[in-house]
C-alpha positions in Angstrom: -27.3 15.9 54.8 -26.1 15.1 51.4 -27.7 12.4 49.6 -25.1 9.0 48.6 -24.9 8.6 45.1 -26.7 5.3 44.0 -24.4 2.7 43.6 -23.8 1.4 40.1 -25.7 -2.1 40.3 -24.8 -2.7 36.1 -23.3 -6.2 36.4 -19.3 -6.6 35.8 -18.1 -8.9 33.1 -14.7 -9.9 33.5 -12.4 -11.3 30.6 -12.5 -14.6 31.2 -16.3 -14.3 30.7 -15.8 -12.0 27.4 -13.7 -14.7 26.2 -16.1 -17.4 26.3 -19.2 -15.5 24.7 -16.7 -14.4 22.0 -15.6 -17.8 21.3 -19.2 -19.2 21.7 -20.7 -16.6 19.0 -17.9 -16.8 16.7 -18.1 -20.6 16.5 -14.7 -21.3 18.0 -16.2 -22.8 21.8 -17.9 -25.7 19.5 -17.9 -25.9 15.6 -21.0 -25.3 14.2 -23.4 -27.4 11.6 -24.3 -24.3 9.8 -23.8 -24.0 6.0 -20.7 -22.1 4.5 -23.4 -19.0 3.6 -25.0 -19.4 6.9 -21.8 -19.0 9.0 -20.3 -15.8 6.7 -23.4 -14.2 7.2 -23.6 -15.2 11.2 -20.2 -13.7 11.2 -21.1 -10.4 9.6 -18.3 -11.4 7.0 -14.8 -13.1 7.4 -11.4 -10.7 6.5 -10.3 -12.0 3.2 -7.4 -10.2 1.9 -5.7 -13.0 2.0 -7.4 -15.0 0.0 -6.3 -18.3 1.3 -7.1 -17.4 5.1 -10.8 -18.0 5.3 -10.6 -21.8 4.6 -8.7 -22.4 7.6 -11.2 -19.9 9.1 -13.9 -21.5 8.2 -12.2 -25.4 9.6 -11.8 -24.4 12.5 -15.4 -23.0 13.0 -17.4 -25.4 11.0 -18.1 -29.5 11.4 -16.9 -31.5 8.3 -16.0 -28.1 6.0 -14.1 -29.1 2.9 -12.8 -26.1 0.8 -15.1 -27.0 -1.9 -18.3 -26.0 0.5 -16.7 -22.5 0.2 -15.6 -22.5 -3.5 -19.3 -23.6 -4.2 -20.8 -20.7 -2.0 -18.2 -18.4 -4.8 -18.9 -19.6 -7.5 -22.5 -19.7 -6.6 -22.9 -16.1 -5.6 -23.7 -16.9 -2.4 -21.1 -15.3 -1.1 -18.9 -12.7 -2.2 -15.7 -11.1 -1.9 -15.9 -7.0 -1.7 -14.4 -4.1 0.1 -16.5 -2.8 3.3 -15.5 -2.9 6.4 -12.4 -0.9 7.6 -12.0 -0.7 3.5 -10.8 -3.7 3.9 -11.8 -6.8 1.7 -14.1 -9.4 3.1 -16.0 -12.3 2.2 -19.7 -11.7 2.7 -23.1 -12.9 2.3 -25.0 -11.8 -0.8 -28.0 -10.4 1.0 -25.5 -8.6 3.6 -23.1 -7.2 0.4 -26.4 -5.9 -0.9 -27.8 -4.5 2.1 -24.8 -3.0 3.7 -22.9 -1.3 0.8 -24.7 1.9 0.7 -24.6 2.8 4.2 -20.6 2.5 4.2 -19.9 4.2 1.3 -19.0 7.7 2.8 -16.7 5.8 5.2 -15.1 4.4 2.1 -14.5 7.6 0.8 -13.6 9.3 3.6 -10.6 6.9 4.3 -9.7 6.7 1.0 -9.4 10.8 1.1 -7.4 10.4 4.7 -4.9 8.1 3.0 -4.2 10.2 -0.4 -5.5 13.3 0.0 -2.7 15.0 -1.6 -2.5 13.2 -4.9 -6.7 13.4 -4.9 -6.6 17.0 -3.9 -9.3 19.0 -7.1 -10.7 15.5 -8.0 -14.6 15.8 -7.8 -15.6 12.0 -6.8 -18.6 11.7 -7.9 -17.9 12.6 -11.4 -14.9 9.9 -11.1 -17.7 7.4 -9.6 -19.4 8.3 -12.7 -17.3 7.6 -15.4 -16.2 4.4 -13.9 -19.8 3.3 -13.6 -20.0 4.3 -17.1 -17.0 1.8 -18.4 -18.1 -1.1 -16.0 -22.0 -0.5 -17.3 -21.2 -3.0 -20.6 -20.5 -5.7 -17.7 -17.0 -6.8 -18.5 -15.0 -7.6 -15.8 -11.9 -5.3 -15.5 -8.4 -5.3 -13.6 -7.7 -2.1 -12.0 -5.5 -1.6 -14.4 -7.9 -1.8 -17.2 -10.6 0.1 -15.4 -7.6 3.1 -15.0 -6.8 2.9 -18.3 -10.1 3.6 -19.4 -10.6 6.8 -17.8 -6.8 7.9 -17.3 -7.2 10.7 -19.7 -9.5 12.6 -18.1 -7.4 12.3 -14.8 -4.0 11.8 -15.6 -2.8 13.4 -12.4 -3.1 10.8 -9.8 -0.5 8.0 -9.4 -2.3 5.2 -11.5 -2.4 2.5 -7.9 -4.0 5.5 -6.2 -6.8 6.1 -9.1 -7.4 2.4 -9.5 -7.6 1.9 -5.7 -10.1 4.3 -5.1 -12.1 3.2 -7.9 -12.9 -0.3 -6.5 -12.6 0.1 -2.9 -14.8 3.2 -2.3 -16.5 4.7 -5.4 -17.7 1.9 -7.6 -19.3 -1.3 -5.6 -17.2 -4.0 -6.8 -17.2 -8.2 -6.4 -13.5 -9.8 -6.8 -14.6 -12.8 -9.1 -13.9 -15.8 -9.1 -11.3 -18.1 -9.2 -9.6 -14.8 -6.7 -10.1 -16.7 -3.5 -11.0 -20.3 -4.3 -8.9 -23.7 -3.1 -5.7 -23.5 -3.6 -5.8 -21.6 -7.0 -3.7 -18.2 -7.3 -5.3 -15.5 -9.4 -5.4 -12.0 -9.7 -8.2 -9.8 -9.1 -11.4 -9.2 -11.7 -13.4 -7.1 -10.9 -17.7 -6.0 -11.3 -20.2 -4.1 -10.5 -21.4 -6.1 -7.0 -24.7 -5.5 -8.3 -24.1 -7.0 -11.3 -22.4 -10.0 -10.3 -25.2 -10.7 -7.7 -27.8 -9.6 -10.3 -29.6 -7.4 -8.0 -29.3 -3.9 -7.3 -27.7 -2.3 -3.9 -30.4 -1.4 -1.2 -30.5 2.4 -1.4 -29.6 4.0 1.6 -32.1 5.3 4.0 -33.3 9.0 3.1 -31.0 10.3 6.2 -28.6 7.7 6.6 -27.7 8.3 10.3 -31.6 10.0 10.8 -34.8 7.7 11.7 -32.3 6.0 13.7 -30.2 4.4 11.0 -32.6 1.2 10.3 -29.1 -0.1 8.6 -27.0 0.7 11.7 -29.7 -1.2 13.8 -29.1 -4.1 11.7 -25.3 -3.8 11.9 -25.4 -3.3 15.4 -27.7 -6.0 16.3 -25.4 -8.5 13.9 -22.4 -7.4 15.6 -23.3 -8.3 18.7 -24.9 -11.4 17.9 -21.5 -12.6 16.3 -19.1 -10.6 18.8 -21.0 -9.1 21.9 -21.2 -7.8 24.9 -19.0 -5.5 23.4 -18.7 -1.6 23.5 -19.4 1.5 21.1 -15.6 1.5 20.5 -15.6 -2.1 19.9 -18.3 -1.9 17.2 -16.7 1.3 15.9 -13.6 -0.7 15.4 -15.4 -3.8 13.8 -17.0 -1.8 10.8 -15.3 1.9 10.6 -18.4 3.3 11.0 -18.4 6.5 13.3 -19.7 4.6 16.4 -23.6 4.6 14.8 -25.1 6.5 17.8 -28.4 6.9 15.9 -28.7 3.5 15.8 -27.2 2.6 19.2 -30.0 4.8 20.5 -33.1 3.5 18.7 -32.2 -0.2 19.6 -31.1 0.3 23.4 -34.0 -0.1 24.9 -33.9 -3.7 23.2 -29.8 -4.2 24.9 -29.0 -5.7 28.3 -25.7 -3.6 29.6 -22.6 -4.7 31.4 -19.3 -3.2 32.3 -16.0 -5.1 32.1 -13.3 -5.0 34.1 -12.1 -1.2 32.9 -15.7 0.2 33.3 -16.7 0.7 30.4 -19.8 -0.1 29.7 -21.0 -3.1 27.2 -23.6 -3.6 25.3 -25.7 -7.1 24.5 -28.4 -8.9 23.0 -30.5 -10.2 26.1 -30.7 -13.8 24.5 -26.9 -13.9 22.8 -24.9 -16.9 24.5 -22.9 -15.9 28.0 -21.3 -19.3 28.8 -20.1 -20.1 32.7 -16.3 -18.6 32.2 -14.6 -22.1 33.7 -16.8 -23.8 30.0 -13.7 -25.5 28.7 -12.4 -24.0 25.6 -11.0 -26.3 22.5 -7.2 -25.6 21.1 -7.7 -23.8 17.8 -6.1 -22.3 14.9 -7.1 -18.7 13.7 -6.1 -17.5 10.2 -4.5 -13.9 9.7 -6.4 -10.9 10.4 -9.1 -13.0 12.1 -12.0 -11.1 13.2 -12.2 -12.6 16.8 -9.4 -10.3 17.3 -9.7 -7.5 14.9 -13.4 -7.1 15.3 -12.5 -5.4 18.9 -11.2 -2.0 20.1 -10.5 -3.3 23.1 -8.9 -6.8 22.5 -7.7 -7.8 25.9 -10.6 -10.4 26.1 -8.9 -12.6 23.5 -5.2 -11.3 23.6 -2.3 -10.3 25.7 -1.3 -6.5 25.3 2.3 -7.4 24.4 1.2 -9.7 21.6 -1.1 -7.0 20.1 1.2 -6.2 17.0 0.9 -9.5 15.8 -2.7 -9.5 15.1 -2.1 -6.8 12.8 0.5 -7.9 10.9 -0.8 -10.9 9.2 0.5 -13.4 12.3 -1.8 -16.8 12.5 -2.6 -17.6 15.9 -2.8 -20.6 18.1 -5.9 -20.6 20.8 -5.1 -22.3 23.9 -7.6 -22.0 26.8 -9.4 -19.4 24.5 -6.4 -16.7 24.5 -4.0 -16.2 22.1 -1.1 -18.6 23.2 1.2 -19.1 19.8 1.7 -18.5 16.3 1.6 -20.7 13.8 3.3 -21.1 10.1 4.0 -23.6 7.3 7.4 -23.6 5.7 9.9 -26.5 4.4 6.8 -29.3 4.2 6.6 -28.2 8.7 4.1 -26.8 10.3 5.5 -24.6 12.7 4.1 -23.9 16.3 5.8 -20.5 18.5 3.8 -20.5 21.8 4.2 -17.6 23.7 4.6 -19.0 27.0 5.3 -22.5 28.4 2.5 -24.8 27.7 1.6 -27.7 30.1 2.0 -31.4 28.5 -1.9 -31.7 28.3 -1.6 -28.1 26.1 1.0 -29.2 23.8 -0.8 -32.5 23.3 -3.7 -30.7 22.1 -2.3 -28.3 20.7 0.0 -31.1 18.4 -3.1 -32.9 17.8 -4.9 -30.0 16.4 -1.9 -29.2 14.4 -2.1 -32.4 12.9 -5.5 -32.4 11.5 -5.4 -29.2 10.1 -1.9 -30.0 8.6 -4.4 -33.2 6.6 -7.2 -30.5 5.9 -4.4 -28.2 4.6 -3.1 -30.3 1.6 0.7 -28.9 1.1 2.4 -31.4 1.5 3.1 -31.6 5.3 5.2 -34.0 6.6 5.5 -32.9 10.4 4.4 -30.9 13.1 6.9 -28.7 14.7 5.8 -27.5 18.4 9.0 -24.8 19.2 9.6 -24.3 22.9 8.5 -20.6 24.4 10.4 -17.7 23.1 
């Protein structure tokens, strides 16, 4: 007689459940007492190319923030603004900058080479990381249109936005300095040596970076789901741009509980990390473009409908209602402007205009009304 396959017993989360630990780990089920530092580094960083979008990130995660908590943590070093994950420019905690750099720098490069390999083909790197080193070494912060200019002669083959690009997104650790990214204040981007901004050199990487089972991917692993769990390989993989850190997903699992969601796929977590009951009642609130509780997902159904995936991407501010993307939201002509996606009870729009109204008051530009559209 053939023998029955054991029956998989690995508990099933669906995604009203997901929801609810992502919005209690990312501070969005209840705002947090933490410190400005405290909650970037909790966060494993905060998407900050635009550099107004964190403050309203940071309101709507954070009890009694006032923009100058985050200008201070700027100006202060405590936190930084840099390229890491996805190539993508962040704000981050000091000791995280520090720590993490190294271990995405080929993932830097390697995107980098994916976008413009063409115009970089016959460019030897690390003689380019060099010399750009070498003209950032008198601790001067540069544009990238300075830093180009200063080694342009050597390659004068490359369009100068694709030199200057990879030169402070991949090959040279840079900080964005200040005022780029503080209150209300529009300025172009500085840049320096991270390590000399932070006055402290960058961790070296690991001898074997994904080998003795990638101490730094354990730590990036472990942070990632402590911020954004249960969530799987592809979700992490998604989050960073790291190539899934399967050195480090195996020294650490042994330390994981594991789910599946709804798909089957299977989901990792730390045993202790927050689970809430899925009915835990979920505040109205307002997400700033490219927010990481959607982005920091392969899989994003837990916090967004599939035909509303495009938005997320393309710099659209959302509107939580029930913890799901419900709405967008805007300000133009002294209005901020609410688009729900579907009809939204009275009790919903209620909340959802009173909301609206207190970050219109924390937002400062002159708003005079809150417009709530119907459904379109």
């Amino acid at each position: 007689m053939r023998k029955r396959k054991p029956e998989n017993t690995t508990p099933v989360l669906d995604n009203r459940a997901l929801n609810r630990a992502t919005l209690a780990r990312q501070h969005l089920l209840a705002r947090s007492d933490a410190s400005v530092p405290e909650a970037v580094a909790h966060l494993c960083g905060l998407q900050a190319q635009e550099p107004q979008e964190p403050f309203t990130g940071l309101w709507s995660r954070l009890t009694g923030f006032r923009p100058e908590h985050l200008d201070d943590a700027l100006t202060g070093r405590a936190v930084v603004r840099t390229h890491l994950m996805r190539r993508t420019v962040h704000l981050l905690s000091r000791d995280d900058a520090l720590a993490w750099r190294a271990r995405h720098d080929a993932m830097l490069r390697q995107r980098m080479l994916g976008t413009y390999r063409s115009e970089l083909a016959g460019i030897d790197l690390d003689e380019l990381a060099a010399a750009g080193r070498a003209v950032m070494a008198d601790r001067q912060p540069r544009t990238m249109a300075e830093l180009v200019q200063e080694v342009r002669n050597r390659w004068p083959g490359p369009p100068r936005r694709v030199l200057g690009e990879l030169l402070v997104a991949a090959l040279v650790p840079m900080a964005q300095l200040p005022p780029r990214g503080l209150w209300h204040r529009t300025s172009g981007v500085r840049n320096l040596p991270l390590a000399a901004w932070l006055e402290q050199d960058i961790t070296p990487l690991p001898a074997g970076e994904a080998g003795d089972g990638d101490p730094v991917g354990q730590q990036l692993l472990r942070r990632y789901l402590a911020a954004h769990g249960p969530a799987a390989s592809a979700d992490l993989r998604a989050w960073c741009g790291l190539a899934g850190l399967p050195a480090a997903v195996k020294a650490v699992r042994e330390e994981l509980v594991a789910f599946r969601d709804e798909r089957g796929r299977e989901l990792l977590d730390l045993p202790d990390a927050p689970r809430p009951d899925p009915d835990t009642p979920a505040p109205v609130r307002f997400l700033p473009a490219f927010d990481n509780a959607i982005l920091g997902y392969h899989d994003r159904s837990r916090i967004i409908d599939a035909p509303h995936l495009g938005l997320s991407v393309a710099g659209h501010r959302a509107v939580l209602v029930d913890g799901r993307v419900a709405a967008t939201w805007s300000v133009r002509e002294h209005r901020l402007h609410v688009s729900p996606f579907r009809a939204l009870t009275t009790q919903e729009r209620e909340a959802v205009h009173a909301e609206a109204q207190d970050l219109s008051v924390f937002l400062d530009e002159g708003i005079e009304q809150v417009r709530l559209d119907t459904a379109g």
